[in-house]
KOLMARVO-124478 format. One record per atom (N, C-alpha, C, O): residue in three letters; x, y, z. Coordinates in steps of 0.001 Angstrom, whole numbers, padded with zeros to 6 digits, always signed. Layout:
! residues N
ALAXYZ ...
//
This chain:
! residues 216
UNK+001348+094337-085093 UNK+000786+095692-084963 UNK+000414+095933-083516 UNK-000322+095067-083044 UNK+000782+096979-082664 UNK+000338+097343-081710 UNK-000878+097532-081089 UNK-001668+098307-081628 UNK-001256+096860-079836 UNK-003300+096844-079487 UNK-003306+098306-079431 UNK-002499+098980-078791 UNK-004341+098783-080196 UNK-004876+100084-079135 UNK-005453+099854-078104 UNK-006435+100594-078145 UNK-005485+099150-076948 UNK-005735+098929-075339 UNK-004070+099414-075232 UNK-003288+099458-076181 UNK-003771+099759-073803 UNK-002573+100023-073414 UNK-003209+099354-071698 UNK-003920+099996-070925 UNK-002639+097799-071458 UNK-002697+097635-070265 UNK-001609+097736-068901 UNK-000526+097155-068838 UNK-001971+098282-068254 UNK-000835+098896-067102 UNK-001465+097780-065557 UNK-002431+097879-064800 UNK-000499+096949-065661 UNK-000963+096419-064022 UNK-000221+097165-062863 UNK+000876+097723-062891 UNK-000893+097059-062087 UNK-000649+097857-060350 UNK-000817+096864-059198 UNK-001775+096148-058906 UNK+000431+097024-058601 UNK+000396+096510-057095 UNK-000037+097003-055706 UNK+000236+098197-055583 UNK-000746+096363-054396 UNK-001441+096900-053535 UNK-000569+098411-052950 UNK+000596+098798-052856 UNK-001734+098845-052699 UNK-000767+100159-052095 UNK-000424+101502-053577 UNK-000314+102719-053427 UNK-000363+100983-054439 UNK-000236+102198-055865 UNK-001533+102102-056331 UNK-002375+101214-056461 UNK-001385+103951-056659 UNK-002539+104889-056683 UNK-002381+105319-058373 UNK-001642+106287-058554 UNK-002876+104823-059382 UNK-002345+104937-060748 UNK-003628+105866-061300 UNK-003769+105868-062523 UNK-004491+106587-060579 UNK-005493+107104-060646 UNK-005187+108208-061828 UNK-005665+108217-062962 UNK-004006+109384-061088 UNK-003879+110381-061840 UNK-003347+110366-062811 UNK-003631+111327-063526 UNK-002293+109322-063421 UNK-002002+109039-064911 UNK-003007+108427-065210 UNK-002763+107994-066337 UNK-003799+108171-064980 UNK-004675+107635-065949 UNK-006195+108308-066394 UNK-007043+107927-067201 UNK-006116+109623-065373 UNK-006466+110579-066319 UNK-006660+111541-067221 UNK-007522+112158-067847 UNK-004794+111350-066925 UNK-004227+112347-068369 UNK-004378+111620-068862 UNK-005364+111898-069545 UNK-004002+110477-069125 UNK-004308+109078-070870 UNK-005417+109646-071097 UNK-005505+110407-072061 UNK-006534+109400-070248 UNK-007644+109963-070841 UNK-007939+111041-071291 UNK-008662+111001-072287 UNK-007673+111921-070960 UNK-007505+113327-071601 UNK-007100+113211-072606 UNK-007997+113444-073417 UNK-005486+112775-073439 UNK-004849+112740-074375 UNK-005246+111647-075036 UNK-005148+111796-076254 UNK-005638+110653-074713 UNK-005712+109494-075718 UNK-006878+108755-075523 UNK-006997+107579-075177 UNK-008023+109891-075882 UNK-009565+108995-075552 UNK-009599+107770-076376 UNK-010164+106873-075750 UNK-009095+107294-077876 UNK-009458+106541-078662 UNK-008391+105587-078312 UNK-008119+104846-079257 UNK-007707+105378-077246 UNK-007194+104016-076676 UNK-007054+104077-075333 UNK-006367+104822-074634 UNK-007852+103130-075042 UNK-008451+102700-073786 UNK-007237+102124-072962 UNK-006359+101412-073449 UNK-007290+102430-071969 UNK-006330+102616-070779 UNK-006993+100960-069575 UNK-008026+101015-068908 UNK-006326+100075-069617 UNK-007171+098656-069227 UNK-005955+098531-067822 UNK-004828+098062-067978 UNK-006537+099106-066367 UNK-005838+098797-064927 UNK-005819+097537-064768 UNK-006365+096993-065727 UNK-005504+096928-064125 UNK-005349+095634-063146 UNK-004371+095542-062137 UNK-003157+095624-062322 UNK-005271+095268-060455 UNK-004440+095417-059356 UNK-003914+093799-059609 UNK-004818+093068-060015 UNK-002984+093341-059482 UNK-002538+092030-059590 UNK-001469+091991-058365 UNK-001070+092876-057608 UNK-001197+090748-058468 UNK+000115+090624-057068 UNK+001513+090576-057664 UNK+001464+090408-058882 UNK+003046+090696-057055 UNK+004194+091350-058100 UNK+004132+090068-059080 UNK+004246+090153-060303 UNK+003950+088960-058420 UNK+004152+087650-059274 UNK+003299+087624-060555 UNK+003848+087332-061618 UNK+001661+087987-060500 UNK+001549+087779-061453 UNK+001597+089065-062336 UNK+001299+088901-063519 UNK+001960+090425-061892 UNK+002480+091296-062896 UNK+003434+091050-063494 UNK+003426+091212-064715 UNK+004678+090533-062770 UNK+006052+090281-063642 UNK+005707+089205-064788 UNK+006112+089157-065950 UNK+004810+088341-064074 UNK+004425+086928-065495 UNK+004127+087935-066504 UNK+004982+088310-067306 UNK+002639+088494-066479 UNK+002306+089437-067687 UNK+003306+090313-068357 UNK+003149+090755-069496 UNK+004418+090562-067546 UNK+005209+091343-068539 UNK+006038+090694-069492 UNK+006568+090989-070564 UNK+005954+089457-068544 UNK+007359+088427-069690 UNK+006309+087952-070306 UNK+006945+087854-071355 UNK+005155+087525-070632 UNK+004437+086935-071579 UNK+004120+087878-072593 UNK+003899+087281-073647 UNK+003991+089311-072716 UNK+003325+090145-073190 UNK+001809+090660-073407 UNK+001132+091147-074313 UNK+001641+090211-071848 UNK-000351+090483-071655 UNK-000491+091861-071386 UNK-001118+092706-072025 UNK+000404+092013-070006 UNK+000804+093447-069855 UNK+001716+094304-070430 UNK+002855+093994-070781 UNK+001056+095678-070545 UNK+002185+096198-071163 UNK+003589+097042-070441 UNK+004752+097124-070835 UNK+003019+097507-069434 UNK+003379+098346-067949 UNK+002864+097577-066732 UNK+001862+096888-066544 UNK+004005+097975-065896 UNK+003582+097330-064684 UNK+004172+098721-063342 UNK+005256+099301-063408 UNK+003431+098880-062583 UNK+003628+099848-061356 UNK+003680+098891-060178 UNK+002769+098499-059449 UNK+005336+098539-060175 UNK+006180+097592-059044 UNK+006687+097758-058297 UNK+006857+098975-058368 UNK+007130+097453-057519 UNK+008122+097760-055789 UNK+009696+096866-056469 UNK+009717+095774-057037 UNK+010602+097570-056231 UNK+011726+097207-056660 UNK+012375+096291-055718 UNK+012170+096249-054505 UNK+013228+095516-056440 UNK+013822+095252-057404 UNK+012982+094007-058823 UNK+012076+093183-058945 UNK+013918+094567-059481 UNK+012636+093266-060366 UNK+014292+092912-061836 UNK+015421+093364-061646 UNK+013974+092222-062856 UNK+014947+091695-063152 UNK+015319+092365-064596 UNK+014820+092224-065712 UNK+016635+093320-064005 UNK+016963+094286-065216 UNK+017439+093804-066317 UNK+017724+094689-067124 UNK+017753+092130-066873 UNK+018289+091767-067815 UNK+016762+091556-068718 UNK+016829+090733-069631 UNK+015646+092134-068539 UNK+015057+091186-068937 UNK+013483+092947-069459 UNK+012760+093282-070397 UNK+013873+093447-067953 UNK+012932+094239-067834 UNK+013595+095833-067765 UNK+014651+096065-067176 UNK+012755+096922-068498 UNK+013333+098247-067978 UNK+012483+098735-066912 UNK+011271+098523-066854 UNK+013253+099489-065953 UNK+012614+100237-064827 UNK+012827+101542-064690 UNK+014038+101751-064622 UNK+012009+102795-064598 UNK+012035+103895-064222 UNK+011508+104414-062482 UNK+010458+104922-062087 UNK+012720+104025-061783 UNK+012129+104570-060362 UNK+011196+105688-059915 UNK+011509+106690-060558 UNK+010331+105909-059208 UNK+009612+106554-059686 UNK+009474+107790-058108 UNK+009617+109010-058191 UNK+009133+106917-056656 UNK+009265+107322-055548 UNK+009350+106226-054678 UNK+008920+105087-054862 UNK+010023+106742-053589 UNK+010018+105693-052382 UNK+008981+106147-051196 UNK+008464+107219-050884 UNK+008927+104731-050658 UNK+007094+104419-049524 UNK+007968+104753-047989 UNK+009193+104756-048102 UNK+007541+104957-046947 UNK+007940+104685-045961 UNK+007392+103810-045069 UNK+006165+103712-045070 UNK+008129+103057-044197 UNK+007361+101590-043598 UNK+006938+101952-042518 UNK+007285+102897-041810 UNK+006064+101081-042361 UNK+005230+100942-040560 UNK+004910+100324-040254 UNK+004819+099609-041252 UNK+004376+099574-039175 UNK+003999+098363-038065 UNK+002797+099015-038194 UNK+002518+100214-038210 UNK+001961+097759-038308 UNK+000851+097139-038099 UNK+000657+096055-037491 UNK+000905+094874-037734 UNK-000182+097031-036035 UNK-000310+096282-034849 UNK-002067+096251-034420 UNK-002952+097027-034779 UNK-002134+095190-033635 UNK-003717+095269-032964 UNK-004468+096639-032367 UNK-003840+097521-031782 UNK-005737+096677-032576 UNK-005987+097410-032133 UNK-005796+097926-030211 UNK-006246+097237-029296 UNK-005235+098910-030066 UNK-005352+098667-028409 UNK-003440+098254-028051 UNK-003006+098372-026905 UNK-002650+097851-029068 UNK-001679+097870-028919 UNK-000910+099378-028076 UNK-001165+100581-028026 UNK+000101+098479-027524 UNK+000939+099526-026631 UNK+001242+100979-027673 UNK+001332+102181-027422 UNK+001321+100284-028740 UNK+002261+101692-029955 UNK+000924+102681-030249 UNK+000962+103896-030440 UNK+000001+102009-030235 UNK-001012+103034-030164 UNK-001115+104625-029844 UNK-001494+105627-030451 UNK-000498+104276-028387 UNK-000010+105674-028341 UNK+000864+106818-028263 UNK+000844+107921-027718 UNK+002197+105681-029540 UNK+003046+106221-029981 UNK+002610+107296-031190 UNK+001511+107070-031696 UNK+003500+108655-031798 UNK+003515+108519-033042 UNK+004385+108005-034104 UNK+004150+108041-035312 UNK+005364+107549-033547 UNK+006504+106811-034378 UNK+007190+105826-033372 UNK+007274+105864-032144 UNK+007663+104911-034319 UNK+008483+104135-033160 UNK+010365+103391-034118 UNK+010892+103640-035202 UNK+010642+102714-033247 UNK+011852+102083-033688 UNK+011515+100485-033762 UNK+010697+099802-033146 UNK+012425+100186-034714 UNK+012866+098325-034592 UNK+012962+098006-033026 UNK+012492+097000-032493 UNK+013636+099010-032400 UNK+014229+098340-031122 UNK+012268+097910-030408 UNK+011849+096841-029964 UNK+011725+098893-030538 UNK+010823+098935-029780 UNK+009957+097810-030082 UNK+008786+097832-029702 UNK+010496+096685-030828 UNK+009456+095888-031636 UNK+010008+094493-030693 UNK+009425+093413-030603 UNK+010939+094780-030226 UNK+011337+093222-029484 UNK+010596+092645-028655 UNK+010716+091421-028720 UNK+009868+093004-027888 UNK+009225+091699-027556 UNK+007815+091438-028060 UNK+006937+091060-027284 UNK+007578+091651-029437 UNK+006608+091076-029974 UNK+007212+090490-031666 UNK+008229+090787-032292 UNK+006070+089567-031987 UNK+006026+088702-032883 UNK+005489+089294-033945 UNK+004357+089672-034247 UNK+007435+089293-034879 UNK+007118+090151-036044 UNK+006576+089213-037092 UNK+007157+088131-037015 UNK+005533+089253-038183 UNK+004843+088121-038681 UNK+005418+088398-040411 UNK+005299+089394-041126 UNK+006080+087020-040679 UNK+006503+087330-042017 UNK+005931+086527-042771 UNK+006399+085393-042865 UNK+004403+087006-043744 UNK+003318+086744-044219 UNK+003000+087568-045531 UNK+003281+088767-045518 UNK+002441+087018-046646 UNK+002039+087977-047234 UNK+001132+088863-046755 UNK+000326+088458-045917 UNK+001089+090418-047253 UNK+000217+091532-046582 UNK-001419+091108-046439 UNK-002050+091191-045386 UNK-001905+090686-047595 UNK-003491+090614-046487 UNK-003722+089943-045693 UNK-004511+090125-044766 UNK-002715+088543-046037 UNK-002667+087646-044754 UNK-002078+088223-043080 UNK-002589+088197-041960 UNK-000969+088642-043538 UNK-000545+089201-042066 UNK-001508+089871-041449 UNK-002130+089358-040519 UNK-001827+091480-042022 UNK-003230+092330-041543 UNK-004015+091285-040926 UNK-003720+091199-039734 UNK-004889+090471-041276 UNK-005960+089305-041015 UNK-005068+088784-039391 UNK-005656+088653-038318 UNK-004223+088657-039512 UNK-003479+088164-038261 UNK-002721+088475-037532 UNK-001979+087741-036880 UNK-002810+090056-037518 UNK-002236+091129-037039 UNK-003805+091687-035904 UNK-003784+092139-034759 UNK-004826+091446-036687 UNK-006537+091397-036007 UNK-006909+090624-035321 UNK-007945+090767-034671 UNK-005954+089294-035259 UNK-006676+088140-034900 UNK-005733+088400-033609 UNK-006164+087793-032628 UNK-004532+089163-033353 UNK-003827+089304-031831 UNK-002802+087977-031899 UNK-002353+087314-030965 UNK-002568+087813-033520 UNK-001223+086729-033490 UNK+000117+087697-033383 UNK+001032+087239-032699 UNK+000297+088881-033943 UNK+001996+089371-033986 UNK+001453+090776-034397 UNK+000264+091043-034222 UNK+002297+091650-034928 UNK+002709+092761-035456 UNK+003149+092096-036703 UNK+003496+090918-036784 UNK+003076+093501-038278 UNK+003694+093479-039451 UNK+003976+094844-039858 UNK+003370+095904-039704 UNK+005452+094403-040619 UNK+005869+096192-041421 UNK+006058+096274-042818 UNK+006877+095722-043552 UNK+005240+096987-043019 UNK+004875+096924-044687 UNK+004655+098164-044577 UNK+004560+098962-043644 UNK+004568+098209-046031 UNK+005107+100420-046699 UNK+003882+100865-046114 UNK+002969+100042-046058 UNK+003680+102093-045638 UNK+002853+102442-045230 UNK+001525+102826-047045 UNK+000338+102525-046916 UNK+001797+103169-047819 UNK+000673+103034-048505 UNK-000209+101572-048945 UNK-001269+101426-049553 UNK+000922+100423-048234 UNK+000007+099482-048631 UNK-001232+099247-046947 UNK-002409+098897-046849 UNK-000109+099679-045842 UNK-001217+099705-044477 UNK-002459+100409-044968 UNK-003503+100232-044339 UNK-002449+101116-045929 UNK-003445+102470-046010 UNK-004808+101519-046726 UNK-005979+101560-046347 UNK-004357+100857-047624 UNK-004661+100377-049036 UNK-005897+099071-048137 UNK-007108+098854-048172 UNK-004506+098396-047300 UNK-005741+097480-046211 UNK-006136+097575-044732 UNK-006418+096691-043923 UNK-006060+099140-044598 UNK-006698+099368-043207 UNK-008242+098877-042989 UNK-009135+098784-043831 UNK-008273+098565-041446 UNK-009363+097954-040929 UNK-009666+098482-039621 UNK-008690+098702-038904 UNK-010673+098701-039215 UNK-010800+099571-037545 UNK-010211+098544-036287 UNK-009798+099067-035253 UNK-010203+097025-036454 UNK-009643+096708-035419 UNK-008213+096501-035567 UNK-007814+095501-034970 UNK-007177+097274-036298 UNK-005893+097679-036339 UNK-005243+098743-036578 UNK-005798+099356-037490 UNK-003935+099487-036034 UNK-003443+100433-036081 UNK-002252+100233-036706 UNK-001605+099200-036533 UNK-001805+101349-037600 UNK-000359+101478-038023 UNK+000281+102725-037395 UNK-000250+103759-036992 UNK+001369+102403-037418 UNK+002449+103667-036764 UNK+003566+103700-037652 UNK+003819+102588-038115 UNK+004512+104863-038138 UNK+005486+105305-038413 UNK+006575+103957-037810 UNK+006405+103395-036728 UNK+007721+103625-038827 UNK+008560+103057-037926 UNK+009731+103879-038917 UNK+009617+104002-040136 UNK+010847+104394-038108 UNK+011437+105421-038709 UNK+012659+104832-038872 UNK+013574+105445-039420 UNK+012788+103699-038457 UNK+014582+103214-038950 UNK+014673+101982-039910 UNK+015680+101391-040298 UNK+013399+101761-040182 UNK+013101+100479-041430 UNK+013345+100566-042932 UNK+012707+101462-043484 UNK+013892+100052-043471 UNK+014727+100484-044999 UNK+012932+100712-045640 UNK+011832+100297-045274 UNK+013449+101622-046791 UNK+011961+102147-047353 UNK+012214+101116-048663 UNK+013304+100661-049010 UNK+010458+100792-049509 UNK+010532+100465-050671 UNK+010469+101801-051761 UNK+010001+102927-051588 UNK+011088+101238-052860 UNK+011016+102067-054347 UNK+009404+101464-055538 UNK+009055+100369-055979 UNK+008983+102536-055617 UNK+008170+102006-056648 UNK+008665+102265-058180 UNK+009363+103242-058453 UNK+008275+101370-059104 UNK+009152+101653-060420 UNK+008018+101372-061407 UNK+007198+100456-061339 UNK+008155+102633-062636 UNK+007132+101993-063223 UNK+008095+100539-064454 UNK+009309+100590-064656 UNK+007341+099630-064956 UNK+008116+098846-065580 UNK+007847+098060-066625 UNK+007042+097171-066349 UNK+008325+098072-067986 UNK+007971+097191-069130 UNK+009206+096165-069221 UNK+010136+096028-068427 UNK+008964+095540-070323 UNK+009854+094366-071003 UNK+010822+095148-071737 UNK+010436+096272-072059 UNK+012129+094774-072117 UNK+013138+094635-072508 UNK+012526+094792-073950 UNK+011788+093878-074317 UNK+012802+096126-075040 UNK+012433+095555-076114 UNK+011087+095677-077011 UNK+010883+095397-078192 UNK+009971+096371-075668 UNK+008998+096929-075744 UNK+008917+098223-076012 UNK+009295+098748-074965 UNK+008559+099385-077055 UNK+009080+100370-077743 UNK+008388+100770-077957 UNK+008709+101958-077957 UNK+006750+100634-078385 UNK+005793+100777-079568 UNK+005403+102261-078383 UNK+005753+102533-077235 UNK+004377+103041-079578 UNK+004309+104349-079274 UNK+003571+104637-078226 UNK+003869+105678-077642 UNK+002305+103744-077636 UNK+001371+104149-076689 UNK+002092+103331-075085 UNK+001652+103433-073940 UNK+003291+102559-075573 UNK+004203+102930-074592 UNK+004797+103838-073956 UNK+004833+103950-072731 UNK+005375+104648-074882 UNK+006510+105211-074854 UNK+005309+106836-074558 UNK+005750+107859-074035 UNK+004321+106739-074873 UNK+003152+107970-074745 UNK+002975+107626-073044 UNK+003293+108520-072259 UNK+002558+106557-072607 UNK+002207+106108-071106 UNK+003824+106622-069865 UNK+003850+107089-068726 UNK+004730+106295-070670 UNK+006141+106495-070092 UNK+006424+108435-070039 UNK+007069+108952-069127 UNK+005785+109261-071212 UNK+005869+110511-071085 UNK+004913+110772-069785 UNK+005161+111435-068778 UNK+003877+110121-070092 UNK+002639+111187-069087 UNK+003271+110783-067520 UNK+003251+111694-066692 UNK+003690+109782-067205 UNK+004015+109178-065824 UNK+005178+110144-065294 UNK+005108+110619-064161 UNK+006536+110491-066382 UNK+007860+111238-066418 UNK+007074+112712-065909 UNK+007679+113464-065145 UNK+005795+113025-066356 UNK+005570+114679-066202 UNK+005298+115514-067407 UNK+004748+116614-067443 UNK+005688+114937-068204 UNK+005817+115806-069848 UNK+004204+116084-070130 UNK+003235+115330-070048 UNK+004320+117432-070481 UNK+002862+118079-070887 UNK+002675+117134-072705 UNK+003534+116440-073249 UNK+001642+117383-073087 UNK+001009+117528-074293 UNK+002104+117451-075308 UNK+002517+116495-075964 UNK+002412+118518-075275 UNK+003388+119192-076516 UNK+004859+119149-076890 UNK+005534+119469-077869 UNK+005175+118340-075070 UNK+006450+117836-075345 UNK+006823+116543-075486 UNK+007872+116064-075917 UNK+005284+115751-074837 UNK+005608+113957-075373 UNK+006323+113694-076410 UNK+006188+114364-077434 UNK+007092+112807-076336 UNK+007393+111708-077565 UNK+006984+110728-077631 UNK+007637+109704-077829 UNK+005798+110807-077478 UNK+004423+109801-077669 UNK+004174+110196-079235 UNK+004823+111137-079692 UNK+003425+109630-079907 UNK+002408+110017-081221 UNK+001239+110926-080766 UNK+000999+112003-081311 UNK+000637+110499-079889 UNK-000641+111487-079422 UNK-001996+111144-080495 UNK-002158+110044-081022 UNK-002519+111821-080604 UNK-003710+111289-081278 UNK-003812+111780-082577 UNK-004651+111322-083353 UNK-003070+112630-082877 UNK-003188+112813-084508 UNK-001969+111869-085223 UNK-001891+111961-086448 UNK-001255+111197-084705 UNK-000404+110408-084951 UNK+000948+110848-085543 UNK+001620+110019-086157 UNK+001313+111919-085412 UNK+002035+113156-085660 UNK+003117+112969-084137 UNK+002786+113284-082994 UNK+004648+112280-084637 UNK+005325+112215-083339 UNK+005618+114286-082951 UNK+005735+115125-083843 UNK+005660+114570-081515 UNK+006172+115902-081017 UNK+007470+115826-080855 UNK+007917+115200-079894 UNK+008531+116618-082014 UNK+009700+116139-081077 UNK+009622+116615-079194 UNK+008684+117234-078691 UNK+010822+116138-078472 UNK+010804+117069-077482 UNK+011855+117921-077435 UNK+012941+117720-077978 UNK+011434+119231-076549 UNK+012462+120126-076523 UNK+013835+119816-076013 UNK+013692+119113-075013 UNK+015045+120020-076247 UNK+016428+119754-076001 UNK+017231+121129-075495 UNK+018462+121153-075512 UNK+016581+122073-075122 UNK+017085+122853-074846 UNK+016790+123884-073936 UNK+016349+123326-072931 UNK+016807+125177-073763 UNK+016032+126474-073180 UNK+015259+126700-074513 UNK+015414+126131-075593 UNK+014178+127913-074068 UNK+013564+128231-075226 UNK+014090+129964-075133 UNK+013763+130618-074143 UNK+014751+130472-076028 UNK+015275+131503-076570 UNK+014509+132859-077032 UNK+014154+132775-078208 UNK+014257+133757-076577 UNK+012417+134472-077088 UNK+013705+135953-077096 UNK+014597+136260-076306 UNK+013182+136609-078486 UNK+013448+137732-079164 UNK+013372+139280-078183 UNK+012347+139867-077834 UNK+014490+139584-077966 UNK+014341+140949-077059 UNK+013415+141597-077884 UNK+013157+141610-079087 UNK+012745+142450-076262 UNK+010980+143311-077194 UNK+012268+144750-077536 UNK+013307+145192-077045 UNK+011508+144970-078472 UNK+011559+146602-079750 UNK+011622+147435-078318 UNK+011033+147388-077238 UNK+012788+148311-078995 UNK+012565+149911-077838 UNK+011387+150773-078143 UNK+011156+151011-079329 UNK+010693+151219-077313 UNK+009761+152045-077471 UNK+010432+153290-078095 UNK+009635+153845-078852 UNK+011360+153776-078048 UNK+012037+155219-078938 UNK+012407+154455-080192 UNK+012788+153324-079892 UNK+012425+154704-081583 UNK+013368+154630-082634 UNK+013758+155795-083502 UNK+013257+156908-083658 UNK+014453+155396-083845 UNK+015673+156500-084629 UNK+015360+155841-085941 UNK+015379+154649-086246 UNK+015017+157096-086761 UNK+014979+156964-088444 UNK+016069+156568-088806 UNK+017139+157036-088419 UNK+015884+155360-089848 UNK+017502+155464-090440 UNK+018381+156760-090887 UNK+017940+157843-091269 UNK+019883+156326-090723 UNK+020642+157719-091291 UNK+020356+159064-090243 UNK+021022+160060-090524 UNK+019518+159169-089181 UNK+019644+159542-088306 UNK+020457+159204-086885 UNK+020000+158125-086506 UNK+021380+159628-086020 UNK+022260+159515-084658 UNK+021276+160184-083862 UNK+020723+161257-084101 UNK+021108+159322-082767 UNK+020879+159971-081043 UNK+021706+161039-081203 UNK+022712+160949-081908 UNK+021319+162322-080474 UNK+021968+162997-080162 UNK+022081+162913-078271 UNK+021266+162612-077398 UNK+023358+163299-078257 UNK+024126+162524-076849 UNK+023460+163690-075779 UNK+023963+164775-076072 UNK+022726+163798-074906 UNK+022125+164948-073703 UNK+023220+165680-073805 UNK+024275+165245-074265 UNK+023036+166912-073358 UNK+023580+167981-072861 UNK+024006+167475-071452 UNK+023639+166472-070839 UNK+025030+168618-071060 UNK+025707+168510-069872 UNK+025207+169891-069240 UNK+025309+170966-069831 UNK+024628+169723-067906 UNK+023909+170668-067155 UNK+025222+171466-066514 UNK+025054+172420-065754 
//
């Protein structure tokens, strides 16, 4: 039987704020359970079945897992404070050569990006996520961007899934194919919606003809 908890883990840098206050809106009587975790141990929770959703940076492993792309981040260097780029507003790869690009996990790098060991380029919402006053980020405009995806298990179906997967897609209330809270599935619409031409303000009695105007 399905938990009523619906747990959704999140990685640094994702903002899962505003779906999760439509859940709340729509589905006060099951509790909506966040956790920022790192990709490693979100992907564990998904293959174990702790988590139910996961909000990931792509790629992740489609034989196993489904993914709905969702948006892409744009990257930037994170450099010391007082750095030359400082008083750039964007820069290039090229411009990165003679310093020491640091390939670290993100809070570690930041930490040593402060300490005046190198420069790091990571999506700019995760620079955001661990900004600090003695470091700066800048735009780097020719660096491949990440995808965020939201993502369950292979196989995973049950309804306050598939309700979490509407609200994230955009779907109002009435068009989920969620259950919702009266437990009453909505189909969704498949089509345009079709609305009845309005009545002429003149009518003609039955068995009565318009008569056609005169010619002036």
């Amino acid at each position: 039987m399905p938990s009523s908890v619906l747990t959704v883990a999140f990685v640094v840098g994702v903002t899962p704020g505003k779906w999760a206050r439509v859940w709340a809106e729509r589905m006060p009587r099951h509790p909506l359970l966040l956790q920022q975790l790192t990709p490693e141990a979100a992907r564990a929770g998904i293959a174990d079945g702790s988590i139910d959703l996961a909000l990931l940076r792509l790629p992740v492993d489609s034989d196993r897992m489904h993914a709905i792309p969702l948006y892409e981040e744009l990257s930037v260097v994170v450099a010391p404070k007082d750095h030359a780029i400082e008083a750039l507003d964007s820069l290039t790869l090229v411009d990165l050569a003679g310093d020491t690009v640091l390939d670290h996990p993100w809070v570690e790098a930041v930490a040593l990006v402060a300490a005046n060991v190198g420069v790091a380029i990571m999506p700019q919402s995760v620079a955001r996520a661990l900004s600090r006053r003695d470091v700066v980020a800048r735009l780097l405009t020719d660096a491949p961007t990440t995808r965020i995806a939201l993502v369950w298990a292979q196989g995973r179906d049950d309804a306050l899934i598939e309700e979490f997967i509407g609200i994230v897609r955009g779907r109002t209330a009435n068009s989920s194919r969620g259950s919702g809270e009266n437990g009453a599935e909505v189909p969704e619409r498949s089509g345009p919606v079709v609305r009845a031409p309005k009545p002429s303000r003149r009518t003609v009695p039955p068995g009565q003809r318009r008569r056609a105007p005169r010619g002036r």
